[in-house]
C-alpha positions as CSV (number, residue, x, y, z in Angstrom):
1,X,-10.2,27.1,-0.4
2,X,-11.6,23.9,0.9
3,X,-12.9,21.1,-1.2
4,X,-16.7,20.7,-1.4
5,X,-17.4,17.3,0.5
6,X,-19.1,14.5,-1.7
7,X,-23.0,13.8,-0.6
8,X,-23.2,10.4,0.3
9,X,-26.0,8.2,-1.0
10,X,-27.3,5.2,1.0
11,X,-27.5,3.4,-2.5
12,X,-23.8,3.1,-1.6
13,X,-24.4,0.7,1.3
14,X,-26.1,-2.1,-1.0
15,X,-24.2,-5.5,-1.4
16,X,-22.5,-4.8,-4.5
17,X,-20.3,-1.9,-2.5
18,X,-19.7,-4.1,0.1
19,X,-16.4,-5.6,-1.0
20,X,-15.2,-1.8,-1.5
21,X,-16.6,-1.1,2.2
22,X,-14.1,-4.2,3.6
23,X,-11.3,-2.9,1.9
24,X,-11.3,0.3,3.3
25,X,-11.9,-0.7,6.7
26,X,-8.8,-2.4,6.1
27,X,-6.8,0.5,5.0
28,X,-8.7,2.3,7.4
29,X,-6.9,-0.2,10.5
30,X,-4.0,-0.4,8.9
31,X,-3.6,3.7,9.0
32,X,-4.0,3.3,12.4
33,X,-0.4,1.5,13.1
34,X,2.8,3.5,13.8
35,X,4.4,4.0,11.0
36,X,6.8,1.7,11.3
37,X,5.2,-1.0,12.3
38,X,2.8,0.0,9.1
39,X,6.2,-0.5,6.7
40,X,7.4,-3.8,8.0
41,X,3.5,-4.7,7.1
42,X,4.1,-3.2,3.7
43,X,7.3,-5.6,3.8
44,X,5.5,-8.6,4.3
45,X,2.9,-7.8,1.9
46,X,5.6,-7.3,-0.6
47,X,6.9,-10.1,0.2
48,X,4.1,-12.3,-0.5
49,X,2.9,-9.7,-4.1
50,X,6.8,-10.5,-5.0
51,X,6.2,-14.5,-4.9
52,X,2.9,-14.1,-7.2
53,X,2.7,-14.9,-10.2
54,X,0.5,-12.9,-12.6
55,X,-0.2,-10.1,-15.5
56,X,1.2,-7.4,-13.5
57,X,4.2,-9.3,-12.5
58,X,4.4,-9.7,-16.4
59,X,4.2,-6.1,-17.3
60,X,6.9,-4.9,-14.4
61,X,9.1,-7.3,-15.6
62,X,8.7,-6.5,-19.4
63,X,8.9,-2.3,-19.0
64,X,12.5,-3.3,-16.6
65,X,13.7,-4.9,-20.4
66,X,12.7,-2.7,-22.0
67,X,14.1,0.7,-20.0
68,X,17.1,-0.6,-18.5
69,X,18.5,-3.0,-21.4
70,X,22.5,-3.0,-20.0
71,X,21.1,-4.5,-17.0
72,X,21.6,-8.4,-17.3
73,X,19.2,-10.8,-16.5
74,X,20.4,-11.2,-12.5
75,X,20.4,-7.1,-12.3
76,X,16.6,-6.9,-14.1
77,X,15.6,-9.8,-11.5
78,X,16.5,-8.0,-8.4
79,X,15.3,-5.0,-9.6
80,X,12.0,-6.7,-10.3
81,X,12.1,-8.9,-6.9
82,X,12.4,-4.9,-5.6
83,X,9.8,-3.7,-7.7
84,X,7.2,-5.9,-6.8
85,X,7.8,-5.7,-3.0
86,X,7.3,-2.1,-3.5
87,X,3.7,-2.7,-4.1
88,X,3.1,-3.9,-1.0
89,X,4.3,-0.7,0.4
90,X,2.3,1.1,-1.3
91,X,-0.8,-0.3,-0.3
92,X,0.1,0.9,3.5
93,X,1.3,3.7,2.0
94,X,-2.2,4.8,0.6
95,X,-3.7,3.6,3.7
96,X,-2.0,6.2,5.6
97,X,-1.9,9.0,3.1
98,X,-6.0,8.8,2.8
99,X,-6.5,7.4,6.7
100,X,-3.8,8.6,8.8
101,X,-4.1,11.5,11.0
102,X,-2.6,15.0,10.8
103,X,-1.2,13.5,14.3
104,X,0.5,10.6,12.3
105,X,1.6,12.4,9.5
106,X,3.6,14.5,10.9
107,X,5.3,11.6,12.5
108,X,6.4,10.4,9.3
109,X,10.2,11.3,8.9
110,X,10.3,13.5,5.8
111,X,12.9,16.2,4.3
112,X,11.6,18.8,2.1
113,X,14.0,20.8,-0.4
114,X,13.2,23.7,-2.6
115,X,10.6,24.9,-1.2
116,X,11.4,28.9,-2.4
117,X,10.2,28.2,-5.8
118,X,6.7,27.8,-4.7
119,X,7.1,31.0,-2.4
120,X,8.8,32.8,-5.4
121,X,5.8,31.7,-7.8
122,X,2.9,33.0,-4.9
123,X,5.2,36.2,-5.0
124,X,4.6,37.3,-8.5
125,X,0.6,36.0,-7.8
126,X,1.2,32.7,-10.4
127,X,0.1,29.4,-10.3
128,X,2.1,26.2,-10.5
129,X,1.6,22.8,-11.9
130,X,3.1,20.8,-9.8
131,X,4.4,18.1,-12.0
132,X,5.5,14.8,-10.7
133,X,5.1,10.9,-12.0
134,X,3.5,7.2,-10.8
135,X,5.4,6.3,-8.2
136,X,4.2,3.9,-5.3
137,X,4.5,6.6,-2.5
138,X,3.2,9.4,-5.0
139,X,-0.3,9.7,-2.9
140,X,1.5,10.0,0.8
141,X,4.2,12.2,-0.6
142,X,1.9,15.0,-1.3
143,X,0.4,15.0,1.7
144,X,3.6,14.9,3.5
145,X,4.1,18.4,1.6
146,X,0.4,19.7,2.8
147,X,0.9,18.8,6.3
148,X,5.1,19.1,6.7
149,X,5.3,22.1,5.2
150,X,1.7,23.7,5.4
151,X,1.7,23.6,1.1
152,X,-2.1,24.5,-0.1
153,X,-2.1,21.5,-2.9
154,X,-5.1,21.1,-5.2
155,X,-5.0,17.5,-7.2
156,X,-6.1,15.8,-10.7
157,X,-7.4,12.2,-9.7
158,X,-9.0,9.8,-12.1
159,X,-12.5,8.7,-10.6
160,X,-12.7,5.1,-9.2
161,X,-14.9,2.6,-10.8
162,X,-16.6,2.0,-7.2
163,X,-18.6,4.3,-6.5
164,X,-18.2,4.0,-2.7
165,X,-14.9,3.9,-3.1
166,X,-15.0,7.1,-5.0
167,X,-16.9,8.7,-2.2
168,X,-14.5,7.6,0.5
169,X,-11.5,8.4,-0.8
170,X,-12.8,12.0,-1.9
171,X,-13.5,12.7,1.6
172,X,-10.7,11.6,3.0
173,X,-8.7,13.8,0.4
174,X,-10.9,16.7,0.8
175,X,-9.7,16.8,4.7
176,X,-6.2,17.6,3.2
177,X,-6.4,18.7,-0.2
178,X,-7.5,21.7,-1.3
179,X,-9.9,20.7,-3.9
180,X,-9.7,17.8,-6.5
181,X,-10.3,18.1,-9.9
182,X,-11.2,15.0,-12.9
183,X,-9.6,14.6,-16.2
184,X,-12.8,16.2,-17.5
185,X,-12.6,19.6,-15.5
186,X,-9.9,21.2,-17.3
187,X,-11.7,24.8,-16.9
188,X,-11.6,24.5,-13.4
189,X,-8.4,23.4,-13.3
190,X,-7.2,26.7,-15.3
191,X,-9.0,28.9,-13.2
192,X,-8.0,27.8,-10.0
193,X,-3.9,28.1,-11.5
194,X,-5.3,31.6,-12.9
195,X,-5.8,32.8,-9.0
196,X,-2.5,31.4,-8.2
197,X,-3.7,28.1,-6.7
198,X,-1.4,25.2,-7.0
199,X,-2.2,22.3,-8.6
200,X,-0.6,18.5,-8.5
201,X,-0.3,16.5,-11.4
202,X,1.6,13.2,-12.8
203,X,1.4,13.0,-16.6
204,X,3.2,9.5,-16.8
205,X,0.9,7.2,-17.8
206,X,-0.8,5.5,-21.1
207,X,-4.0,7.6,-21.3
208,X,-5.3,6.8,-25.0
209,X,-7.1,9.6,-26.7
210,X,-6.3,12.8,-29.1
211,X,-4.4,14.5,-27.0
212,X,-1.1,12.6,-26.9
213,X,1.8,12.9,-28.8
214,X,4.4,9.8,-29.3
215,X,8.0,11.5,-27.5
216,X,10.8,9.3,-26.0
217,X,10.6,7.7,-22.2
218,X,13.9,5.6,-21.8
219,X,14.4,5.8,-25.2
220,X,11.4,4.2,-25.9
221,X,8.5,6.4,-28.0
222,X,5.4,6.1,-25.4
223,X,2.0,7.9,-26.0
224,X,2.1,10.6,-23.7
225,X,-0.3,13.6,-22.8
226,X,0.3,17.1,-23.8
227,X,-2.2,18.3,-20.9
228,X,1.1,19.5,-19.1
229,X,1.8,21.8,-22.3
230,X,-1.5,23.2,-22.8
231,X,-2.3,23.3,-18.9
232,X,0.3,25.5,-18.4
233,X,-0.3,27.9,-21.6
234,X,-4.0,28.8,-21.0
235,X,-3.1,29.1,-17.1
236,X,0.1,31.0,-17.2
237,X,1.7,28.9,-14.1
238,X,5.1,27.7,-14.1
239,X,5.3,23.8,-14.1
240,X,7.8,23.2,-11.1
241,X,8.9,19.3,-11.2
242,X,8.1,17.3,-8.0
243,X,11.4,14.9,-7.2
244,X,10.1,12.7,-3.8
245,X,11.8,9.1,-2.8
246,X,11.8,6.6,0.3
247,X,14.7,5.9,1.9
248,X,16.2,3.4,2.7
249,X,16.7,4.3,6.6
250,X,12.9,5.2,6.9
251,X,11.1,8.6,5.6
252,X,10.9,10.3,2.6
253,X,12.8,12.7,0.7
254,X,11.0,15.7,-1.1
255,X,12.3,17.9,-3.6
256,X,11.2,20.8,-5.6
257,X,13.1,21.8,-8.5
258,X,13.2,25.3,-10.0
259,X,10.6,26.1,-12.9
260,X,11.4,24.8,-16.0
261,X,12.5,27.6,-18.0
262,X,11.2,28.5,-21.0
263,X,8.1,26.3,-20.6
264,X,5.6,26.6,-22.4
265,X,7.0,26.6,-25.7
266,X,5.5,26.9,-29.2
267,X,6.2,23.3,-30.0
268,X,3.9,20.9,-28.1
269,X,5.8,18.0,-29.0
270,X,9.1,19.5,-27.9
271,X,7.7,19.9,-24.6
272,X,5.7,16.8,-23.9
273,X,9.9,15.0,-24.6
274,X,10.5,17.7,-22.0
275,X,8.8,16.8,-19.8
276,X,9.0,13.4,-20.5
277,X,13.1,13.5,-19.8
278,X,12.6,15.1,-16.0
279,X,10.1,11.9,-15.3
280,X,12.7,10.0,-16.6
281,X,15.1,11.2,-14.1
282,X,12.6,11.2,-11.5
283,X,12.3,7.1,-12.4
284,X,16.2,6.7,-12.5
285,X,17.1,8.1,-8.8
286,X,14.6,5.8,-7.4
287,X,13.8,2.7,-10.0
288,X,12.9,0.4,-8.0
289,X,9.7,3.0,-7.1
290,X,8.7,3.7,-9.5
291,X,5.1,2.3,-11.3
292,X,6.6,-0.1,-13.3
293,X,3.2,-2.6,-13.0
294,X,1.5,0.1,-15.8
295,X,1.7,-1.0,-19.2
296,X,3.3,2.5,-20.0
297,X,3.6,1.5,-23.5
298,X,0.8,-0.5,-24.8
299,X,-0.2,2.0,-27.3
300,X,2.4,2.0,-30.6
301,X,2.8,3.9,-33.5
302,X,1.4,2.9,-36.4
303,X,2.6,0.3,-37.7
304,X,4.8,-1.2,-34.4
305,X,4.5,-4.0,-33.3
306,X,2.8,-4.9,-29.9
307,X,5.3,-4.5,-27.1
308,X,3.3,-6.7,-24.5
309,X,1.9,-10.0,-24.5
C-alpha cells in the first residue's frame, strides 16, 4: 500500500507560504550533507539553541525538576545544557528523515533488534501498533526501520498549521511511509491494523480533550491518551513498544520489544499507566533525548495547582 500523494494547489505559492517555502529549502540543503557533516551542523545549532534564552528553554528546564528530583542543581543543568543542544539535532535530523535519499539513509549507521516480533505478528495475519514516544530523532528513526530493514510502516501525524508545509512534508513521507493517517481518521486507522498493516504511534504528549485519563509519568499524574487502549481493542493488534537512541559514537540504535502481554485489558486506566511506565523507560535510557521542550504536564487535575509559569 502506497500513500495517496497530496494535490498541490498554487494558492500555496502566495506570500503568506513563503516563509514555510525558505524553510524547507533549508532542510531540503541541509539533507543533502553527509551525514556527518549534517550532525556536527546539528552540534553547532545546538550550541547556539543551548545559549538562548526563552519559553521553551523554561519548560525543558521545569519538566528536568520535576522528573528527575535527586538530581541536584549542577546534574539538572547539564542535563538541560544536553537537552537543549539536542534540539539542534533534531532539526538536521528532520531534515534528513523527510529530504534525504534512500541513498543517504542507508548510510546512516543504525542497529536494529527485535525484529521477530513484527515477523511473528504478520505470521498469525495481526496488526501492530507500533508504540513509541517524543523524542528528537523519533521522525528519522522510523525511517531508518522502513529503509534498513524494509519494515512497511504506516504513521499518525498531527497536520501542520502551514498549509504548504503540510503539503511538503506529506509528500516527502508518502515516498517512505506507507500511508499517513490524522488524529481524526481513527476508522482508517483500525482498518488498516485489521488487514495486518502496521501502524506507528507516540502517545506521549498533552493532547487536551475527553479521551485522556490522568495515570503517572515519573511519578508525576499527566493527562494522557487512552487512544493506545482503545486502538488496539477495536483493531485486535498487538502494541509492540518501539525503544530507538543516538549514540554517542554516531548512528542509532533500534529496538523492538516483545508485545505487551495481556494488552488490551478491561481497565483503560490500568493500561494507559502501562503504557505510560514503558515511555518512561524509553525516556530514562536516553534522557537527554527525549522531548523535554513539551509542556507534558500543563493540564492538572482538578483542583492542582499550575505546574508552569
Amino acid at each position: 500500500m502506497t500513500s495517496r500523494l497530496p494535490r498541490f494547489h498554487f494558492r500555496l505559492l502566495g506570500p503568506r507560504h513563503w516563509p514555510a517555502w525558505i524553510g524547507l529549502g533549508l532542510l531540503w540543503l541541509l539533507a543533502r550533507l553527509p551525514y556527518r557533516l549534517l550532525m556536527r551542523v546539528g552540534g553547532c545549532l545546538g550550541w547556539l539553541i543551548a545559549r538562548l534564552p526563552g519559553a521553551r528553554r523554561r519548560i525543558a528546564a521545569r519538566n528536568l525538576q520535576l522528573c528527575f528530583p535527586q538530581l541536584d542543581g549542577r546534574q539538572q543543568a547539564a542535563l538541560l545544557e544536553q537537552s537543549l543542544r539536542d534540539v539542534g539535532l533534531m532539526l538536521v535530523e528532520f531534515a534528513l528523515a523527510w529530504m534525504g535519499s534512500r541513498r543517504a539513509i542507508l548510510r546512516v549507521p543504525a542497529t536494529i533488534e527485535g525484529l521477530e516480533h513484527l515477523a511473528a505478528a504478520s505470521a498469525r495475519g495481526q496488526g501492530v501498533l507500533l508504540t513509541g514516544a517524543h523524542f528528537s530523532h523519533l521522525e528519522l528513526a522510523g525511517r531508518l526501520l522502513v529503509e534498513h530493514a524494509g519494515v512497511e510502516l504506516a504513521g499518525m501525524y498531527r497536520e501542520h498549521g502551514d498549509a504548504a508545509f503540510e503539503w511538503a512534508i506529506r509528500r516527502a513521507r508518502s515516498h517512505y511511509a506507507a500511508t499517513m493517517f490524522t488524529k481524526n481518521e481513527v476508522r482508517g486507522c483500525v482498518r488498516y491494523m485489521q488487514a495486518g498493516g502496521c501502524i506507528w504511534y507516540a502517545p506521549d504528549q498533552d493532547m487536551r480533550g475527553k479521551d485522556t485519563v490522568f495515570v503517572p509519568f515519573f511519578g508525576i499524574d499527566a493527562s494522557t491518551l487512552t487512544a493506545t487502549h482503545h486502538l488496539a481493542r477495536l483493531s485486535g493488534a498487538c502494541v509492540i513498544p518501539f525503544f530507538h537512541r543516538r549514540l554517542d559514537a554516531g548512528g542509532y540504535a533500534l529496538r523492538l520489544e516483545a508485545p505487551l502481554a495481556d494488552f488490551p485489558g478491561r481497565d483503560v486506566t490500568a493500561d494507559t499507566a502501562r503504557i505510560n511506565a514503558m515511555i518512561e523507560r524509553m525516556a530514562r535510557e536516553a534522557p537527554s533525548q527525549y522531548l523535554w521542550i513539551h509542556r507534558r504536564f500543563k493540564s492538572r487535575p482538578p483542583g492542582e495547582a499550575a505546574l508552569y509559569d
